[in-house]
C-alpha positions as CSV (number, residue, x, y, z in Angstrom):
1,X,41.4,-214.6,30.0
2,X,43.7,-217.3,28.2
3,X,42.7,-215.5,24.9
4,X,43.9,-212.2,26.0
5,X,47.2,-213.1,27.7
6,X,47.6,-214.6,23.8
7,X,47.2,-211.5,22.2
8,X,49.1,-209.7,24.5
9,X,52.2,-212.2,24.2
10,X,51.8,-211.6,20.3
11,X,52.0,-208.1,20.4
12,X,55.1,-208.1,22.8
13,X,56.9,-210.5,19.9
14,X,56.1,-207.8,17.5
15,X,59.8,-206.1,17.0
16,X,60.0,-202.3,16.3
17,X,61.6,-202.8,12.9
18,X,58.6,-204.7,11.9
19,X,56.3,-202.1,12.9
20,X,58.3,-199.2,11.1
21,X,57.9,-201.5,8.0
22,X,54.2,-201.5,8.0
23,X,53.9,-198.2,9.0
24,X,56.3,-197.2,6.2
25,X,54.1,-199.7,3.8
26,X,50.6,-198.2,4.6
27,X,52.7,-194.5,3.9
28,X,53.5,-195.5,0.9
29,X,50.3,-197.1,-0.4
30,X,48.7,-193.9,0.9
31,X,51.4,-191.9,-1.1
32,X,50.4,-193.3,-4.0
33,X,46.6,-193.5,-3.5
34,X,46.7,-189.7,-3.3
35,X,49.3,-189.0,-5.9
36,X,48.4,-191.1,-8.3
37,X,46.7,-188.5,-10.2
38,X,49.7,-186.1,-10.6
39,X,51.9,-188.7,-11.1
40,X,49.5,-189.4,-14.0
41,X,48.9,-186.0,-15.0
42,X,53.4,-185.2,-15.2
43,X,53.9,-188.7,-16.9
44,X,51.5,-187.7,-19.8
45,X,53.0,-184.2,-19.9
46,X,56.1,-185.9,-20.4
47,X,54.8,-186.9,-23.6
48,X,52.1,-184.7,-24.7
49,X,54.0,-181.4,-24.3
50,X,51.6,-179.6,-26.4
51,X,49.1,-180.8,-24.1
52,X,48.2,-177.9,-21.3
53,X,44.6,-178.2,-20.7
54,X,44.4,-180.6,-17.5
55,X,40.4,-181.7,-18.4
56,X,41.4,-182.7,-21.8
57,X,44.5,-185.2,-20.6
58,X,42.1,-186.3,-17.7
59,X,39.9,-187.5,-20.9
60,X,42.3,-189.3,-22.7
61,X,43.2,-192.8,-23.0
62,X,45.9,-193.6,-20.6
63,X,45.1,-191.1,-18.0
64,X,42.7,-193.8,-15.7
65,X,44.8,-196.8,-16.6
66,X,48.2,-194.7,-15.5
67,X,46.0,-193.6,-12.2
68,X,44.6,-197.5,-11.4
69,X,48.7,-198.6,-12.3
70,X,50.1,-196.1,-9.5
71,X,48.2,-197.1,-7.1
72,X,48.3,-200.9,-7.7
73,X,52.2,-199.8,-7.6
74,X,51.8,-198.3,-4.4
75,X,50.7,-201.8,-3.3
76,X,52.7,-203.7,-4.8
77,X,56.6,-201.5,-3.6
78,X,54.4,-201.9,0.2
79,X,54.6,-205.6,-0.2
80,X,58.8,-205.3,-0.9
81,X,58.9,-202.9,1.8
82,X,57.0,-205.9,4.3
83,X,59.6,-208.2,2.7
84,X,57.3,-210.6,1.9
85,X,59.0,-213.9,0.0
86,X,58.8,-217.2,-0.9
87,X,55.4,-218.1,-2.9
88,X,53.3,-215.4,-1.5
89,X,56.1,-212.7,-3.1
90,X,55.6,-214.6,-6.3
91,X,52.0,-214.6,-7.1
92,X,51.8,-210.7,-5.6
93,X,55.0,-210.2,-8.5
94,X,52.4,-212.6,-11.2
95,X,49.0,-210.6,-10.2
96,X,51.0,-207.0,-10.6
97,X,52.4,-208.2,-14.0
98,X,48.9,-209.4,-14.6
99,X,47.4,-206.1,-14.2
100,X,50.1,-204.1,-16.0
101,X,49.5,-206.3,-19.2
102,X,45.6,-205.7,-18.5
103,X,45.7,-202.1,-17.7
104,X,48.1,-201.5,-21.0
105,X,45.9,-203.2,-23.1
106,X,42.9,-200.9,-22.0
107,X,44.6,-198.0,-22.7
108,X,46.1,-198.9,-26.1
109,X,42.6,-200.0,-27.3
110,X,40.8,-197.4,-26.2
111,X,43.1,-195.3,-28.6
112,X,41.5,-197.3,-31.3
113,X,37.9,-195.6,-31.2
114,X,35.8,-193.4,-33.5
115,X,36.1,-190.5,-30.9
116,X,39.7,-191.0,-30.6
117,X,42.1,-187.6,-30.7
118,X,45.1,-190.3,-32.0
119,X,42.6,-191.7,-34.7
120,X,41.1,-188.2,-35.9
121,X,44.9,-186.8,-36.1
122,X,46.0,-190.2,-38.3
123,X,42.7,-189.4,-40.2
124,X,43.3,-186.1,-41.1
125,X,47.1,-186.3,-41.5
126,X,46.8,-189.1,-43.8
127,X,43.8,-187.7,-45.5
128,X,41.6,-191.1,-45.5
129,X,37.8,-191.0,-47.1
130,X,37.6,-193.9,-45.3
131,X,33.5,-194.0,-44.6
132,X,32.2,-194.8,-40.8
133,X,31.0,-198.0,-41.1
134,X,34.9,-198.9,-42.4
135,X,36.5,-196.9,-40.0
136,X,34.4,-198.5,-37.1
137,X,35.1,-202.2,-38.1
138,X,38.8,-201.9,-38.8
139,X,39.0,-199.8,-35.0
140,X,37.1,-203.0,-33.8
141,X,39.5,-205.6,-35.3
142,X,42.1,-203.5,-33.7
143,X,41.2,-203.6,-30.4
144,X,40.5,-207.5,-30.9
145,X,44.0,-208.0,-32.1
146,X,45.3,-205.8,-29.0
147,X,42.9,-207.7,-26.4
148,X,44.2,-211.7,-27.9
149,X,47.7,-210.1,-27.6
150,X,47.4,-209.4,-24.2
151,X,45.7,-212.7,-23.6
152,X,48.7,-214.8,-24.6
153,X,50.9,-212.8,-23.0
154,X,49.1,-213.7,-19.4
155,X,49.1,-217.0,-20.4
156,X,52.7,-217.0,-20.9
157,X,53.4,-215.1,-17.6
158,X,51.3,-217.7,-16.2
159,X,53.9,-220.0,-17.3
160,X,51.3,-222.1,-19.5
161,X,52.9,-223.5,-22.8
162,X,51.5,-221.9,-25.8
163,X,52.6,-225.3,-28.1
164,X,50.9,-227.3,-26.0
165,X,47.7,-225.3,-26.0
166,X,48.1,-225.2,-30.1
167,X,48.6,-229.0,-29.9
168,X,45.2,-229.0,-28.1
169,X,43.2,-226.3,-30.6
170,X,44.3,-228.9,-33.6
171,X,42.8,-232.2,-31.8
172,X,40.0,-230.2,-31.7
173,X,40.0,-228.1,-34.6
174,X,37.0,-230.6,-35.7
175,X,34.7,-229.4,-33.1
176,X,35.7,-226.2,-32.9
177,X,34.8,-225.6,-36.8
178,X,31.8,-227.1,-36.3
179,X,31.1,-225.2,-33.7
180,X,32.1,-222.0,-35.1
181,X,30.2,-222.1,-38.4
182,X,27.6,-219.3,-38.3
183,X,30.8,-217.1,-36.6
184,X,32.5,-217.4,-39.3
185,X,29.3,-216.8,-41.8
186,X,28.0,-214.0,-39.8
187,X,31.5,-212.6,-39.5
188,X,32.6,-212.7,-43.2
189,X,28.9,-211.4,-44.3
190,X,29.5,-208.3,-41.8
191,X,33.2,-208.0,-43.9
192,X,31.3,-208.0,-47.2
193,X,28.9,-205.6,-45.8
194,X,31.5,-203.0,-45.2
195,X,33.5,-203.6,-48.2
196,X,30.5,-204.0,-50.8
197,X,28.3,-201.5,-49.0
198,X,24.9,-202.1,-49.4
199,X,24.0,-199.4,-47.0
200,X,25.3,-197.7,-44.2
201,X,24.3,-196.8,-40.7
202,X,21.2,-194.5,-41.5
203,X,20.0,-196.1,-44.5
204,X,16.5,-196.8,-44.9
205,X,16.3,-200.8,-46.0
206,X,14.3,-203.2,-46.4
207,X,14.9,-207.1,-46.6
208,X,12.6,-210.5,-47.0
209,X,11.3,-210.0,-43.6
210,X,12.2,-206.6,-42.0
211,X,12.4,-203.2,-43.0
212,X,13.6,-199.6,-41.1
213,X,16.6,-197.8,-40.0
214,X,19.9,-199.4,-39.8
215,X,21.4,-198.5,-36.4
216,X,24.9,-200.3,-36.1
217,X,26.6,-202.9,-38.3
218,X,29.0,-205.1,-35.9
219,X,30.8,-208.0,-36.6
220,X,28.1,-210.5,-36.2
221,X,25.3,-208.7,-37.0
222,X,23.4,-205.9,-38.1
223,X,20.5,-204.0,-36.2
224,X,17.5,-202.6,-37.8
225,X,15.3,-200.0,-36.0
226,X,11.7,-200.7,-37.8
227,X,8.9,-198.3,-37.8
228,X,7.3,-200.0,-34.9
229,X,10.1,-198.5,-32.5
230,X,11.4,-202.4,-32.3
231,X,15.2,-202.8,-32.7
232,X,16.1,-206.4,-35.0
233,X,19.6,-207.7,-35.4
234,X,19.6,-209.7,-38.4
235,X,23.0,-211.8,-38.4
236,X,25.4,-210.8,-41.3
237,X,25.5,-214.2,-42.7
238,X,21.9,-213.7,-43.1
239,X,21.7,-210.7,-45.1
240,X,24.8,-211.0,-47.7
241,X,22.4,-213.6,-48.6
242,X,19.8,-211.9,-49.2
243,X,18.1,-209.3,-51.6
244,X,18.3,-205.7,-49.4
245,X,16.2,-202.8,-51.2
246,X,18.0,-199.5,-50.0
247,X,15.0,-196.9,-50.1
248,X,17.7,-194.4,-49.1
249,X,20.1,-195.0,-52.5
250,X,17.3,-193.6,-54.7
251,X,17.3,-190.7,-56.6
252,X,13.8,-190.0,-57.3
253,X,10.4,-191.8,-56.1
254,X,7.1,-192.6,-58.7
255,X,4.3,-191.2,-57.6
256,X,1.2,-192.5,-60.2
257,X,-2.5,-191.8,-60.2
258,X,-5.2,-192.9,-62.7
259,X,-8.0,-190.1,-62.6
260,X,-11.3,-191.7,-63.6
261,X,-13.8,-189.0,-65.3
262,X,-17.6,-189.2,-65.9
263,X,-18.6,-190.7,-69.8
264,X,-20.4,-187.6,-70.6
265,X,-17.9,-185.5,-69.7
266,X,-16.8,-183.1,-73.4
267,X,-13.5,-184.2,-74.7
268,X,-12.5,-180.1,-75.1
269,X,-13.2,-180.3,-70.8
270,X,-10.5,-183.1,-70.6
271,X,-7.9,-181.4,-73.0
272,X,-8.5,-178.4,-70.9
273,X,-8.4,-180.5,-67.9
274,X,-5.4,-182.6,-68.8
275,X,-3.7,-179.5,-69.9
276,X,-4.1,-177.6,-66.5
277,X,-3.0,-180.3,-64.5
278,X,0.2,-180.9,-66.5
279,X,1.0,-177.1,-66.2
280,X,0.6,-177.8,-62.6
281,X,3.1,-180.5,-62.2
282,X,5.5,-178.7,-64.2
283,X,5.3,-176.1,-61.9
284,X,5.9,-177.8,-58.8
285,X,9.1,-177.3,-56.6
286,X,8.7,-181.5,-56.1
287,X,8.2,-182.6,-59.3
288,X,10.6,-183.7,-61.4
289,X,10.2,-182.1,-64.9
290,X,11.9,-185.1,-67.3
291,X,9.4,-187.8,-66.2
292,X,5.8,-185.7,-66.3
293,X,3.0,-187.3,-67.9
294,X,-0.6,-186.2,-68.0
295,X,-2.5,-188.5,-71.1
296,X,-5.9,-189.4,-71.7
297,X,-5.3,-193.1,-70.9
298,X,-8.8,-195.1,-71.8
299,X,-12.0,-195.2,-72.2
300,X,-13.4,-197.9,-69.8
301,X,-17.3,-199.1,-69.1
302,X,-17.2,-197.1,-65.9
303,X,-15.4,-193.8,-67.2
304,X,-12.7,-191.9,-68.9
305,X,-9.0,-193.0,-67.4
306,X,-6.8,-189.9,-67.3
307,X,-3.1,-191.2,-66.2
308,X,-1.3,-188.9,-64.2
309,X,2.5,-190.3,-63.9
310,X,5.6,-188.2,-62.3
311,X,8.5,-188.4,-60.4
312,X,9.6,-186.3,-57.1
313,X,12.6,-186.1,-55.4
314,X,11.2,-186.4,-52.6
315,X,13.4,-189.5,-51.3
316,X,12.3,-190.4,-48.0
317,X,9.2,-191.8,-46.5
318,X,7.7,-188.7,-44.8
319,X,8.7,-186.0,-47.1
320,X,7.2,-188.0,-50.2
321,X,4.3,-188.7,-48.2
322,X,3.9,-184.6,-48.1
323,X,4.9,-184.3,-51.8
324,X,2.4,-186.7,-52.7
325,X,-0.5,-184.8,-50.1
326,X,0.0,-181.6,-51.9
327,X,-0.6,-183.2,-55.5
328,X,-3.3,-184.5,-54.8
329,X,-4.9,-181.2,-53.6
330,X,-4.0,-179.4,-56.2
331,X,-5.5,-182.2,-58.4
332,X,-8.5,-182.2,-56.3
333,X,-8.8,-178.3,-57.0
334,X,-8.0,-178.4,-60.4
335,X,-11.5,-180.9,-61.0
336,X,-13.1,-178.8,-58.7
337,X,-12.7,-175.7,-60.3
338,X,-13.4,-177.4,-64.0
339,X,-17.0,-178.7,-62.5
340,X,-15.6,-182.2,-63.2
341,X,-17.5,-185.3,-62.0
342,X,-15.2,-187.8,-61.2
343,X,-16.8,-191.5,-62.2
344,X,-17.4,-194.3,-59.5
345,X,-17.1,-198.2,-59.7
346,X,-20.9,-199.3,-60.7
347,X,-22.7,-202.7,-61.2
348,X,-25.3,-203.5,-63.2
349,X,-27.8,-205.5,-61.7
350,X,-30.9,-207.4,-64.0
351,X,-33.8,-209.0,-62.1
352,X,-35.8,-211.7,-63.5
353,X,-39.8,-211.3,-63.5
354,X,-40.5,-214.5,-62.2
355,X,-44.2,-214.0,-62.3
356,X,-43.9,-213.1,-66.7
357,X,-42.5,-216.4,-66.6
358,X,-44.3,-218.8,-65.0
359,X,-47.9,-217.3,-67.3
360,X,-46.1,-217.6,-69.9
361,X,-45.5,-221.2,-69.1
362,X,-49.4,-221.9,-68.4
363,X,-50.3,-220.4,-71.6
């Protein structure tokens, strides 16, 4: 009972004017809430006359920070409108500026990607041939720079001093360097990556210990998808470092074959022979004509060695694969159709008479 005559007494000290204010306070947060996409929406238009279509300002940068800043607006003109002061006034004013510097640094980085309408316009206006892999890490150190910007400037609204913070970074400048080591390694190996280009992202490569797909090249590291389906990010430090075979950068792929024919077989069969299978390289969409070599190689214990050497440009894995199928039908037929016999590995075996021996010992 005591507890309700208390409630009741606070209500009764409630004056009017108070109550209009927090009415007025929840109107205008509400206001806000269900404006803030308009408000949005006409601020853009503002800027972006040439912009009509509303789903393609809805999908640009500073649409959803501008929407989240209206209604932390609302909020924060409700909390004037309360007359709200002393501390409580000032970390409300702190956390709004907080959120402003955090909401502006959002937007302006998010201008700063690959699928950017700002960047593709800057691209093509300016006519770069700047490659992906460039274009990606500079956007990336861009956004960095924007992000450690907006950083110091909450520490300074904050109120902590910056000197006294850089007085701190140089007593430990020792550690920190330590510390930061492979960072630095991995980070300056991913900028020699992009400037020296080794490969890009799609390149088939292979290192010491990995080869496959290269997927994305960050600033610490690059991943590799290998053939088993397993993705590998080898740090960048790592590979400027090492030897990298790009299987992608070459022009043409060796394909040879050493054809091993029975001793008995006529030497006019293996003119004819060689002859028939040069004329069918030659002729072959996948073959490359410069580098075609059919010769009558050796004459070894176990047969005639007929060297077959070309080049296809067949560049990557599975096509070269089926480049080097249909060869070696056709080489296949080719014997087949000469009556060929193609020679085996064989070993000559002697066995002793044991039994000659030992009579010829008695005797």
């Amino acid at each position: 009972m005591d507890k309700l005559t208390d409630i009741m007494n606070y209500f009764k000290g409630i004056e009017l004017k108070q109550v209009i204010d927090f009415l007025i306070a929840i109107a205008v947060v509400i206001f806000f809430y269900i404006f803030s996409s308009a408000l949005s929406y006409i601020l853009i238009r503002i800027f972006k006359r040439k912009k009509t279509d509303k789903e393609r300002i809805k999908k640009m940068p500073f649409y959803k920070p501008l929407k989240i800043f209206f209604i932390i607006l609302g909020v924060f003109i409700a909390t004037k409108v309360l007359q709200i002061s002393g501390k409580a006034m000032e970390v409300i004013t702190l956390i709004f500026r907080i959120l402003c510097t955090i909401l502006f640094a959002k937007a302006l980085a998010d201008c700063f990607t690959p699928n950017s309408k700002t960047m593709k316009k800057l691209q093509k206006k300016f006519a770069t041939n700047t490659d992906d892999n460039r274009m990606n890490f500079i956007l990336k150190t861009a956004r960095v720079i924007i992000y450690i910007l907006a950083v110091l400037i909450i520490i300074g609204l904050i109120g902590i001093n910056l000197n006294t913070i850089l007085a701190g970074l140089g007593i430990g400048s020792v550690v920190i360097t330590l510390a930061a080591q492979d960072t630095a390694k991995n980070l300056f190996g991913g900028v020699m990556i992009l400037m020296d280009k080794p490969f890009v992202i799609g390149d088939w490569i292979q290192t010491t210990n990995y080869e496959g797909i290269v997927e994305d090249i960050s600033f610490r590291s690059t991943g590799i998808r290998t053939f088993d389906n397993s993705l590998v990010n080898i740090p960048n430090g790592v590979l400027s470092n090492e030897a990298i075979i790009n299987w992608s950068k070459m022009e043409k792929r060796k394909y040879k074959l050493t054809l091993k024919l029975d001793l008995d077989t006529p030497v006019e069969v293996i003119q004819r022979l060689t002859s028939k299978i040069y004329f069918m390289l030659i002729n072959d969409s996948n073959v490359i004509n410069d580098d075609t070599y059919v010769k009558f190689d050796e004459i070894e214990p176990d047969g005639i060695a007929i060297m077959i050497y070309v080049f296809t440009d067949s560049v990557d894995y599975a096509s070269y694969l089926n480049a080097k199928e249909h060869i070696n039908r056709n080489i296949l037929q080719i014997v087949e159709n000469e009556g060929v016999k193609l020679s085996y590995p064989t070993t000559t075996v002697l066995l002793r008479d044991t039994e000659k021996v030992k009579a010829k010992k008695v005797k």
